[in-house]
C-alpha positions in Angstrom: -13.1 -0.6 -39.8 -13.5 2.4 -37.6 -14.8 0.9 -34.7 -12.0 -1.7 -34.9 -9.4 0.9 -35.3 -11.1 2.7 -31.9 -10.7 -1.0 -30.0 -7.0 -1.3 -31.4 -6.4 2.0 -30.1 -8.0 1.0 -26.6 -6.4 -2.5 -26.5 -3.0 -0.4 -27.5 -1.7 -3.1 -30.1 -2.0 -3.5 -33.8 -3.2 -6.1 -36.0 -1.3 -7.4 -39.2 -4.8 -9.3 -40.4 -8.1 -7.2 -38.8 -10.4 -10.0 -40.4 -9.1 -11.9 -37.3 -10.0 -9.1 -34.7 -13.5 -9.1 -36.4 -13.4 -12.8 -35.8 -13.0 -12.7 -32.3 -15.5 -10.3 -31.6 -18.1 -12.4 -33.7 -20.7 -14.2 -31.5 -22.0 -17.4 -32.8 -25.6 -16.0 -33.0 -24.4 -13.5 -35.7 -23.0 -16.3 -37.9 -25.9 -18.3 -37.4 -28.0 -15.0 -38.8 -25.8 -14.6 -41.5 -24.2 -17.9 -42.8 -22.7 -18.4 -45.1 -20.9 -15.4 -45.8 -20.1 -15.2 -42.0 -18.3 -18.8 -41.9 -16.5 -18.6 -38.2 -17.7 -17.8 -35.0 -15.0 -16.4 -32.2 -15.2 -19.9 -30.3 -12.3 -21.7 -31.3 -10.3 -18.1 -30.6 -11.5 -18.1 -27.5 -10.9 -21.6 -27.0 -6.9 -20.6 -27.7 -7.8 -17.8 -25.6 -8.6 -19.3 -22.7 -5.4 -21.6 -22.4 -3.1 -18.7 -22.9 -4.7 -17.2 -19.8 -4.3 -20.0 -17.7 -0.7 -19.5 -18.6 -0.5 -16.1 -17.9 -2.4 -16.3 -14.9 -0.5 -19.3 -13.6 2.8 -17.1 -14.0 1.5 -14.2 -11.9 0.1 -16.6 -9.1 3.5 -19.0 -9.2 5.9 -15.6 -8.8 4.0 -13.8 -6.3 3.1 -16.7 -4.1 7.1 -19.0 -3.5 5.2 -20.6 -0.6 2.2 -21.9 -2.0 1.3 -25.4 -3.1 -0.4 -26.4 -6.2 -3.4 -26.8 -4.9 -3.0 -23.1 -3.3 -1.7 -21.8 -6.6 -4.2 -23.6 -8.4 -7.3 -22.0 -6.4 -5.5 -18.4 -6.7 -5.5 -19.0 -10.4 -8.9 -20.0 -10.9 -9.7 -16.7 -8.4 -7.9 -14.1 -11.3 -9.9 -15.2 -14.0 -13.2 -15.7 -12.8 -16.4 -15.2 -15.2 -16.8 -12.0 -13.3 -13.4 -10.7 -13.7 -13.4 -11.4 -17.2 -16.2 -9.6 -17.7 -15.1 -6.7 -15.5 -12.0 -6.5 -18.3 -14.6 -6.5 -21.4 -16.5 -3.8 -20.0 -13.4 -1.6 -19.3 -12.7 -1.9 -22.8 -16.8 -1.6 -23.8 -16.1 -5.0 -25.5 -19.8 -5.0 -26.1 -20.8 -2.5 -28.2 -18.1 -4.1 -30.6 -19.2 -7.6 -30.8 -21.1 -8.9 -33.3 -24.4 -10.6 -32.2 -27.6 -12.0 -33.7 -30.8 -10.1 -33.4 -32.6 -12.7 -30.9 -29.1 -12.8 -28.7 -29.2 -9.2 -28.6 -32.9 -8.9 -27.4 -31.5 -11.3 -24.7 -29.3 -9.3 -23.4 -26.7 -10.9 -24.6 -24.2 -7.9 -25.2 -24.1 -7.0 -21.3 -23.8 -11.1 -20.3 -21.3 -11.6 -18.2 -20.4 -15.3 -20.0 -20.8 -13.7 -24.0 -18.3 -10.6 -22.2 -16.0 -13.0 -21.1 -15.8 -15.7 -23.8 -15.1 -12.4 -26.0 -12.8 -11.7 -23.9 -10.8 -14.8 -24.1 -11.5 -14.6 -28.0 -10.0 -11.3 -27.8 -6.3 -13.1 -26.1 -6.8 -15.7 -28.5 -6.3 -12.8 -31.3 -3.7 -11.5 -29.8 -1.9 -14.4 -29.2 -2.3 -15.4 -33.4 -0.9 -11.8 -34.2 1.9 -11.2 -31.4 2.8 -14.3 -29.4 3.1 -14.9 -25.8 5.0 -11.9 -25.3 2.4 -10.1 -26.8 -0.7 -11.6 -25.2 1.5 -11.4 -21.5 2.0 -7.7 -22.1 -1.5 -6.8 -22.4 -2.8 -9.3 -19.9 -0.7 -8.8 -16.8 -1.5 -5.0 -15.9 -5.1 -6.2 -16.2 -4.6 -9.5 -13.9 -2.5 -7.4 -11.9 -5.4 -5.3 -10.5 -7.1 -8.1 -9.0 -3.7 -10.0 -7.3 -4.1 -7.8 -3.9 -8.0 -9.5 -3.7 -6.3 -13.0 -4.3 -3.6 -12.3 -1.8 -6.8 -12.2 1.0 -7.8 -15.4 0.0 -4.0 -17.0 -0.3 -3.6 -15.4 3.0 -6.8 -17.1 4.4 -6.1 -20.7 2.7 -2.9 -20.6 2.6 -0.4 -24.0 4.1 0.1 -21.7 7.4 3.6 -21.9 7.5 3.7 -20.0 10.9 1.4 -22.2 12.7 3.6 -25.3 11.8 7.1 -23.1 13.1 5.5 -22.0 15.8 4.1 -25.0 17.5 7.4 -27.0 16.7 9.2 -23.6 18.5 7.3 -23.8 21.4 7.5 -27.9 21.4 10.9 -27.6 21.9 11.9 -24.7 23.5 9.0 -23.0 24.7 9.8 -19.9 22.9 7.8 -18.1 20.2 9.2 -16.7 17.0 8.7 -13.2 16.2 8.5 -11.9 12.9 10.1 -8.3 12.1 9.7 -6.7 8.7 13.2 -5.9 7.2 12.5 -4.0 3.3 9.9 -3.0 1.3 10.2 -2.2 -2.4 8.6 -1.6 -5.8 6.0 0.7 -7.1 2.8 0.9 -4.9 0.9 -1.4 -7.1 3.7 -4.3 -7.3 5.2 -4.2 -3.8 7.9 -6.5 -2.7 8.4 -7.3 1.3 11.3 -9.0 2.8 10.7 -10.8 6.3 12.9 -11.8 8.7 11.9 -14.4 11.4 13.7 -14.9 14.5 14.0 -16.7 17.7 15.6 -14.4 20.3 18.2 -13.0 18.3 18.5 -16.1 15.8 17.6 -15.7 12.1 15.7 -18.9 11.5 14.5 -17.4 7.9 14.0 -15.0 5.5 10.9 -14.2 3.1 9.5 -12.3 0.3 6.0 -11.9 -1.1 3.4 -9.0 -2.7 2.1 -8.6 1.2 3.7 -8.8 4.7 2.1 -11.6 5.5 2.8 -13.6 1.9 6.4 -12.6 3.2 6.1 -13.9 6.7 4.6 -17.1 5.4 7.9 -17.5 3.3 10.0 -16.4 6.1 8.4 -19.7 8.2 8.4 -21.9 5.3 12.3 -21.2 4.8 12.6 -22.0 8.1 11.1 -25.1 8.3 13.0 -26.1 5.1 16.1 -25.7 6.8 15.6 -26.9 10.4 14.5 -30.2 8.2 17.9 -29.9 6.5 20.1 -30.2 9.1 18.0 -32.9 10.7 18.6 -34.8 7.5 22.6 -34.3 8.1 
């Protein structure tokens, strides 16, 4: 009970049922070892885990990133919760030294695995999620995904649908002209940054974008533009 009360603490929540916590923090080696009196393993939490994460995850991507297609969003998704990153999350907490795990798992290495850390992990949402909802499992999750959106925002950056290639070469196709991009606000704390773009041809405002980075923002800004350049051809 102490070393659960010590991970509550850490995890900052409370539990209403603690035999659920323990559950979630049991490895399937453990109740191999000590069937039956330990009858559940934390599998099926983290199986509940895993899907409120994708959830979470897909929220974080889906608001930060207007201009992105599924595909995009879907490969910026998969990027947040990587094995890796799950694992970076367990050992912040020192998930390991509470798990339970069998005795030939442990001489394995098991407790410092990156897939045991992050399947606990995911067990650990799934707990959550049983004891305080969505809202719940979204408040302790998004500070934590949060950390690793500025490392995802390189990689939407470098696969993104270039929006500014498409303007540009219709710009210049027709007019010979090319737009120019100018930076226009910037808010938000320093680790959730807003930035409105402005895009312009001479002193024409053909759109204006947001995003988490100036150039998620100047993406936007083109993609805007190219939405409403195709609505007035539609006219």
């Amino acid at each position: 009970m102490a070393a659960l009360a010590t991970l509550l603490d850490r995890i900052g929540l409370t539990f209403d049922d603690t035999t659920l916590l323990a559950q979630a923090l049991t490895h399937r080696s453990y109740m191999h070892e000590h069937a039956p009196v330990v009858p559940a393993s934390n599998e099926r939490l983290e199986f509940l885990g895993d899907a409120v994460l994708n959830i979470v995850a897909a929220e974080l991507v889906y608001q930060a990133y207007p201009a992105a297609d599924e595909g995009q969003l879907t490969e910026m998704r998969a990027e947040l919760i990587r094995t890796r990153i799950l694992a970076d999350h367990a050992r912040t907490l020192e998930l390991g030294t509470f798990l339970r795990i069998g005795r030939g798992a442990e001489r394995g290495g098991a407790r410092d695995n990156d897939n045991v850390l992050a399947d606990g992990f995911e067990a650990l949402i799934g707990a959550i999620y049983q004891n305080h909802g969505l809202a719940g499992a979204r408040s302790f999750l998004t500070p934590r995904l949060r950390q690793h959106m500025a490392a995802i925002g390189a990689v939407a950056d470098a696969r993104a649908d270039d929006f500014k290639s498409r303007l540009q070469r219709d710009v210049q196709s027709m007019q010979n002209q090319t737009p120019r991009y100018r930076t226009v606000a910037a808010s938000g704390p320093d680790h959730r940054r807003t930035f409105t773009v402005e895009v312009y041809l001479g002193d024409h405002v053909l759109g204006v974008g947001s995003g988490p980075s100036k150039q998620a923002a100047s993406q936007d800004a083109a993609r805007r533009a190219l939405e409403q350049r195709d609505a007035l051809e539609q006219r």
